[in-house]
C-alpha positions in Angstrom: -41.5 -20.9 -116.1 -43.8 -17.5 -115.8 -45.7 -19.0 -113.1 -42.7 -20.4 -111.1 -41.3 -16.9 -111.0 -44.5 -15.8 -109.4 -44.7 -18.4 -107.3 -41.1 -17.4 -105.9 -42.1 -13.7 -105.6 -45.0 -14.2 -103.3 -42.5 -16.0 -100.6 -40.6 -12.4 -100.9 -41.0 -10.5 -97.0 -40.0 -6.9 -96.7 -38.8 -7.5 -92.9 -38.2 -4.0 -91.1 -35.7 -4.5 -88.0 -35.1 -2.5 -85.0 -30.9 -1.3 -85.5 -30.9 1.4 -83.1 -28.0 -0.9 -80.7 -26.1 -1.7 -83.6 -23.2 0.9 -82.4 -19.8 0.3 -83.8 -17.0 -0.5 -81.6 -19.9 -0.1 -78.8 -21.7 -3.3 -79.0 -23.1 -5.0 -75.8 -25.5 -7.7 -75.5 -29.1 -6.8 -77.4 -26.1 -5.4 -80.1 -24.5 -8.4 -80.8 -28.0 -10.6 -80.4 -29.3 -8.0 -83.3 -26.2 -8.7 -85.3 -25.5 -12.3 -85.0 -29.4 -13.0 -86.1 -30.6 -10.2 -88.6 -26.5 -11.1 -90.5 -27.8 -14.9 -90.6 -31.7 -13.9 -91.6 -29.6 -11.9 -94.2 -27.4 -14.4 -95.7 -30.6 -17.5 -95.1 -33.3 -15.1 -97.2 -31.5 -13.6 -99.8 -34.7 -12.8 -102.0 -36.1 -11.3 -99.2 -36.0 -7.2 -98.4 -34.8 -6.1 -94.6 -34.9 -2.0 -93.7 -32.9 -1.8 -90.7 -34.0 1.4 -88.6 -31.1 3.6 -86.8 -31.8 6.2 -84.5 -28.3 7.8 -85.5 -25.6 8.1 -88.7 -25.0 4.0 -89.4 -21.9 2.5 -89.9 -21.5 0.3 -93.3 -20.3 -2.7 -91.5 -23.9 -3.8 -90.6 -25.2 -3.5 -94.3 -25.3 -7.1 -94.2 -26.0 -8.0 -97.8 -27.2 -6.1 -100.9 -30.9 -7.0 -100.0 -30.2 -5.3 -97.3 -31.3 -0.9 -97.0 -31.1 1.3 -94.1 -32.5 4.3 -92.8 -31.8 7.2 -90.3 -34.9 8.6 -88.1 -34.3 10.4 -85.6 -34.0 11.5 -82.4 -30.8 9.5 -80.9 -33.8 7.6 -78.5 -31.3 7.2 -75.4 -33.6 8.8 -72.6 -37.2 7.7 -72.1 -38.8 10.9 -73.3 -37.0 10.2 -76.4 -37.9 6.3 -76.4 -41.3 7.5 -76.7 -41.0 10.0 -79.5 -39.3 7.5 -81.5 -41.3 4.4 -80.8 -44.5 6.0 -81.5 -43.1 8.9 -84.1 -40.6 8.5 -86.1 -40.5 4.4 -86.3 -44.5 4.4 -87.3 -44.1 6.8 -90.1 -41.2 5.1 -91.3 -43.4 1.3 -91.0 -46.0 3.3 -92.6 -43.7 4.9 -95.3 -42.1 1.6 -96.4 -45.1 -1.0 -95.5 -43.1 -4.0 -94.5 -45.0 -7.1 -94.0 -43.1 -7.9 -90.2 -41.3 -5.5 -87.5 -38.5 -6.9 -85.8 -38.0 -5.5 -82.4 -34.8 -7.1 -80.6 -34.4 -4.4 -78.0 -37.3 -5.1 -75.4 -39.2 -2.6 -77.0 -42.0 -2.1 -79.6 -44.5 0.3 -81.2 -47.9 0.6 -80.0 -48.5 3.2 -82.5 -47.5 0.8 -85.6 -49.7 -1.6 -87.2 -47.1 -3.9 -88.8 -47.4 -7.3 -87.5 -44.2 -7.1 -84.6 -41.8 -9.9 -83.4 -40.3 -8.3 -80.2 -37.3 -9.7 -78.2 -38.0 -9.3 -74.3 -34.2 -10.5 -73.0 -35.4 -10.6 -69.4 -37.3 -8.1 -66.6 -35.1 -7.8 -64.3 -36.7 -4.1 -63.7 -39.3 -6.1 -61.9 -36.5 -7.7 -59.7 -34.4 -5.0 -58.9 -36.7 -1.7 -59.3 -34.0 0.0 -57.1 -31.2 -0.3 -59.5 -32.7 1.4 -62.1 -32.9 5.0 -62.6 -36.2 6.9 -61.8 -37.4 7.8 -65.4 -36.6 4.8 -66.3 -37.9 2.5 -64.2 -41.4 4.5 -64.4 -41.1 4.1 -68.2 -40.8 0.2 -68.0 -43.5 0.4 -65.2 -45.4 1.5 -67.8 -45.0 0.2 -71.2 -43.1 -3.0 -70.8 -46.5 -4.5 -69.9 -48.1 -2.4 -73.0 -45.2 -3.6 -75.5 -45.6 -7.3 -74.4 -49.6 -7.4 -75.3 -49.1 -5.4 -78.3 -46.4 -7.6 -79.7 -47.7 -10.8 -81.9 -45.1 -12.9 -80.8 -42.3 -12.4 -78.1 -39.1 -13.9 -78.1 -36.5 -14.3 -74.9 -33.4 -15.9 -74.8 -34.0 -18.5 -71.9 -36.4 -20.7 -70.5 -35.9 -18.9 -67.1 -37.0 -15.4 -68.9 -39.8 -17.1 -70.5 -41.1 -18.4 -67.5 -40.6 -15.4 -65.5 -42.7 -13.1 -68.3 -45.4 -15.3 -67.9 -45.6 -15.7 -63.9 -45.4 -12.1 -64.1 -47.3 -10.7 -67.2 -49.7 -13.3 -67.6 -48.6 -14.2 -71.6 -49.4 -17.5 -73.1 -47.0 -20.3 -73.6 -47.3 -20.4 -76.8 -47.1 -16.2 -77.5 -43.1 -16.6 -76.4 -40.1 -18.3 -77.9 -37.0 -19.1 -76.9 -33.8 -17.6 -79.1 -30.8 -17.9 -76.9 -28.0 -16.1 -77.3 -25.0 -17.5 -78.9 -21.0 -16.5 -79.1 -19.2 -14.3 -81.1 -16.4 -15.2 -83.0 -12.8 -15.8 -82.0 -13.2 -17.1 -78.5 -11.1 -19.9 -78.4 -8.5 -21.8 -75.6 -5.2 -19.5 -75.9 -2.0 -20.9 -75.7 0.4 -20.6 -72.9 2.1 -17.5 -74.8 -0.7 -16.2 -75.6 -2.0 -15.8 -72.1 1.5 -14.9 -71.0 1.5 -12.1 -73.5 -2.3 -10.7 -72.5 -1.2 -10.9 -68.7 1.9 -8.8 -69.3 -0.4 -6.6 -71.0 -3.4 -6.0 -68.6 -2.4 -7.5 -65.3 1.6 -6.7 -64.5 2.5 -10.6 -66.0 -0.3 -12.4 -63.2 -2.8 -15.2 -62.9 -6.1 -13.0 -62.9 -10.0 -13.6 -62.2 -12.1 -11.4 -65.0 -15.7 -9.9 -64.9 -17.0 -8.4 -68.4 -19.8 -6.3 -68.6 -21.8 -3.2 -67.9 -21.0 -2.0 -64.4 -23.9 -1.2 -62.6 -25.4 -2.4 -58.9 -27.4 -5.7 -61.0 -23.7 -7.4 -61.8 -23.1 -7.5 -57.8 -19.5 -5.8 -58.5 -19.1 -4.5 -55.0 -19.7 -8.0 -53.6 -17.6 -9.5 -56.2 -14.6 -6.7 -55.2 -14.7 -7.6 -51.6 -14.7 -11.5 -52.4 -11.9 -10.8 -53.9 -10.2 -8.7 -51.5 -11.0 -11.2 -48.7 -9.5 -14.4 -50.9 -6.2 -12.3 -51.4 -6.3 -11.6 -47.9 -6.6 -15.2 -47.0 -4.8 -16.9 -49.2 -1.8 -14.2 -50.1 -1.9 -15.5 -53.9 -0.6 -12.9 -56.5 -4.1 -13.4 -58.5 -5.3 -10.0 -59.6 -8.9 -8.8 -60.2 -9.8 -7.2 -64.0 -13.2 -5.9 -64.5 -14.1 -4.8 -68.0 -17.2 -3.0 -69.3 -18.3 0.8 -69.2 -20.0 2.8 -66.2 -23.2 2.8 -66.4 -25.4 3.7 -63.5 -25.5 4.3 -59.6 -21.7 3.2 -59.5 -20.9 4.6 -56.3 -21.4 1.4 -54.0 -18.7 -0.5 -56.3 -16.5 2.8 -55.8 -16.9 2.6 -52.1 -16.1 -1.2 -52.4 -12.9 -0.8 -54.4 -11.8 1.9 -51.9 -12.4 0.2 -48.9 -10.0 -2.9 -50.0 -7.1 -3.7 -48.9 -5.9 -4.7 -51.7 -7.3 -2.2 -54.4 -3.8 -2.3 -56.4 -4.6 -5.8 -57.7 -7.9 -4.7 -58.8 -8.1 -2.9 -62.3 -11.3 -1.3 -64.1 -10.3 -1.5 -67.6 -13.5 0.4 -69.2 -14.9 -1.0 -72.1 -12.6 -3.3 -73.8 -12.7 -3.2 -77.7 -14.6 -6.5 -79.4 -11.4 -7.9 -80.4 -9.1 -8.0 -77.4 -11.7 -9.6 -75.3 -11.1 -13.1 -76.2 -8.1 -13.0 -75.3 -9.3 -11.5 -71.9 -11.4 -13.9 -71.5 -9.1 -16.9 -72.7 -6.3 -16.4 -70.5 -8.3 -15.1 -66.9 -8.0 -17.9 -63.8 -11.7 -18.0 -64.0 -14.4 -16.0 -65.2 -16.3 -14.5 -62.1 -20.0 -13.5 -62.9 -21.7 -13.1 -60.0 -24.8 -11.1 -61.1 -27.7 -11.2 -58.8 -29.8 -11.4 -62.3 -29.9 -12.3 -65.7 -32.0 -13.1 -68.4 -29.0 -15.1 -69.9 -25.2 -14.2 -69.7 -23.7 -14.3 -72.4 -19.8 -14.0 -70.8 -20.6 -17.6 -69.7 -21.3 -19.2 -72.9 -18.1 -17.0 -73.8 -15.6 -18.6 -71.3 -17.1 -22.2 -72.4 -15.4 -21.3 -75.6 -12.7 -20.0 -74.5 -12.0 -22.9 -71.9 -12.0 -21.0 -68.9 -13.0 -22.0 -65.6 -16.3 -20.2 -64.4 -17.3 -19.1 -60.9 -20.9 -17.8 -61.5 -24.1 -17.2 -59.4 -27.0 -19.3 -58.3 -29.8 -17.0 -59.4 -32.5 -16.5 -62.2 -30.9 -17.8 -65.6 -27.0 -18.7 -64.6 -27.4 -21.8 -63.4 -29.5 -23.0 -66.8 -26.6 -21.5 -68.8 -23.9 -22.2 -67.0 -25.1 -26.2 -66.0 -22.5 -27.8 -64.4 -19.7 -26.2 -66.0 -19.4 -23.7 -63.4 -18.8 -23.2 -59.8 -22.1 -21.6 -58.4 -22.1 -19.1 -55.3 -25.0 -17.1 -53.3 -24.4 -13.8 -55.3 -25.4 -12.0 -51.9 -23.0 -14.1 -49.7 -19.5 -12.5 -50.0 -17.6 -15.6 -47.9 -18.6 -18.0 -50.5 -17.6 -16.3 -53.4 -14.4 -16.0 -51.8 -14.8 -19.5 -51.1 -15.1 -20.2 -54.9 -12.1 -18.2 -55.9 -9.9 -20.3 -53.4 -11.3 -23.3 -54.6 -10.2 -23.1 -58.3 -7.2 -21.0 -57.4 -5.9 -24.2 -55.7 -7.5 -27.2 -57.5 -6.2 -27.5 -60.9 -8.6 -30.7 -61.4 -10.8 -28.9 -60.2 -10.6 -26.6 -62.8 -9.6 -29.2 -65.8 -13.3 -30.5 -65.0 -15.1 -27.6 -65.4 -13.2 -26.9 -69.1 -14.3 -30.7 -69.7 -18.1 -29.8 -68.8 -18.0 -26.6 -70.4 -17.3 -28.4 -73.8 -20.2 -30.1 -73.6 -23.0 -27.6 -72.1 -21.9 -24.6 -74.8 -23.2 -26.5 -77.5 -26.6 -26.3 -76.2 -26.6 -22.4 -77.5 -25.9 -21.6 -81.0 -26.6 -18.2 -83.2 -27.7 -20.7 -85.6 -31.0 -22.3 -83.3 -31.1 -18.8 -82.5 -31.8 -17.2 -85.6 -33.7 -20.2 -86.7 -36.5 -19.6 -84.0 -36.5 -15.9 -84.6 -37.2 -17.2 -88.3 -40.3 -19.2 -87.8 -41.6 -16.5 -85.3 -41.4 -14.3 -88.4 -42.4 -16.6 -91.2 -45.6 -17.2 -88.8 -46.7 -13.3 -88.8 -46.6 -12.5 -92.4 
């Protein structure tokens, strides 16, 4: 008996995580990756000890079990100068003051100060890409340390093949240094019956058929392209479709402003901000199609989304889409504005069209799961202690 106890005690890790983008009611993508997989790690290793590390007051929702403590270090690390202190200050001191046997980094970012064996999440390098659409300090800051952060990491983990393959053409990582976790959905997206979507179109789009776009808004998604797409398919095909784009403002905005102002038909375009986690189902489940046009991603989650949800997808041609999306989608040239129109018109007027795209959606969304997700997050772990 004595020595099964102690055999079951040295299997015990004390697994330190990363919580600074678990914000409540403000989750976005590396948010709801570090929920959906540090909740199952949780509830799969309930003998083990996780300290999840906020760079702000905490809300008690992500206390995911009682094996589970949290701590507050600050500064709020939202601006690269503060990145920095609390990288290489305050998250140190606290590895040092609790001596975890693994750091779990899901944010891109990593100590170089820490010596705690670290499993970091790289979700893609787009800064790389698209250096242009990222502000100055940070850009310089990426420039700088992504490179650092991906050597000093003992194992790296990225949601797609495509993001894996682009680290290495581009930082020179083995293989066999990176997994793949990819992202999975989040509860409640699901078809919606006809009153259902008749009931969230009266709400957010004046009782019409609408295409929908979710997610930050910022010159990477291709919004201004995707606005005048839009305004030209209304302006061929006089359909009372409307345009809703959901997500928060984030940077260099202006060119989607410009865009929206220069249509013609900027009535039947609506910016609805960031929409709370539980209405956007429903968003999602009763749109025309999905229209996510990004000129790059490491994944896309909103794709695997509107698989779930059974909506029709019009997505882009470049970096991971076409991997997630498969055939399930209707793929354009993100930087050609005629054939996204083209797309919209398309499934606007082909409802088989659309049917098979639902059918093939059924099928390639069950080749992304939080469940293979957290699983190869586990091992990476398990391997470092």
């Amino acid at each position: 008996m004595f020595s099964k106890k102690m055999q079951r005690f040295a299997h015990i890790m004390k697994i330190a995580v990363n919580a600074r983008f678990l914000l409540p009611d403000k989750l976005e993508g590396i948010g709801f990756f570090t929920q959906e997989v540090v909740r199952r790690l949780v509830a799969r290793r309930p003998d083990d000890e996780f300290l999840l590390l906020f760079d702000r007051p905490f809300d008690s929702r992500f206390i995911f079990g009682p094996n589970v403590q949290a701590v507050v270090a600050p500064p709020q690390a939202r601006h690269p100068l503060l990145w920095l202190a609390w990288f290489e200050l305050s998250v140190p001191l606290a590895l040092a003051r609790w001596r975890p046997d693994v750091f779990f980094s899901p944010d891109g970012y990593c100590s170089l100060a820490a010596r705690t064996p670290t499993l970091m999440v790289t979700h893609d390098v787009a800064h790389l890409h698209y250096p242009d659409q990222i502000p100055f300090a940070a850009r310089h800051y990426y420039n700088f340390f992504v490179p650092r952060y991906l050597r000093r990491a003992d194992h790296v983990a990225t949601v797609s093949a495509f993001s894996k393959a682009d680290i290495i053409a581009h930082y020179g990582l083995p293989a066999e240094k990176i997994s793949v976790a990819p992202n999975g959905v989040r509860p409640g997206f699901r078809p919606m019956s006809a009153a259902e979507k008749q009931a969230v179109r009266a709400r957010y789009a004046q009782g019409e058929a609408y295409f929908f776009y979710v997610g930050a808004v910022h010159p990477r998604k291709n919004l201004a392209r995707l606005i005048a797409a839009f305004d030209r398919f209304r302006q061929q095909s006089g359909a009372p479709v409307r345009l809703l784009i959901a997500g928060r403002m984030a940077w260099q905005t202006g060119a989607i402003r410009e865009a929206w102002e220069a249509a013609r038909h900027q009535d039947a375009i609506a910016f609805l901000g960031y929409v709370p986690e539980e209405e956007l189902p429903g968003l999602v489940g009763s749109a025309l199609a999905l229209t996510y046009v990004s000129l790059f991603e490491g994944f896309g989650v909103p794709l695997l989304e509107a698989m779930h949800a059974e909506t029709p997808i019009i997505s882009s041609q470049a970096a991971s889409m076409p991997e997630v999306a498969g055939d399930a989608a209707l793929l354009a040239n993100p930087e050609n504005v005629a054939e996204i129109a083209a797309a919209m018109q398309r499934l606007y007027t082909d409802e088989a069209l659309r049917q098979q795209l639902i059918m093939r959606g059924r099928e390639q969304r069950n080749r992304f799961n939080w469940e293979d997700a957290t699983t190869a997050i586990e091992n990476a772990l398990m391997a470092l202690r």
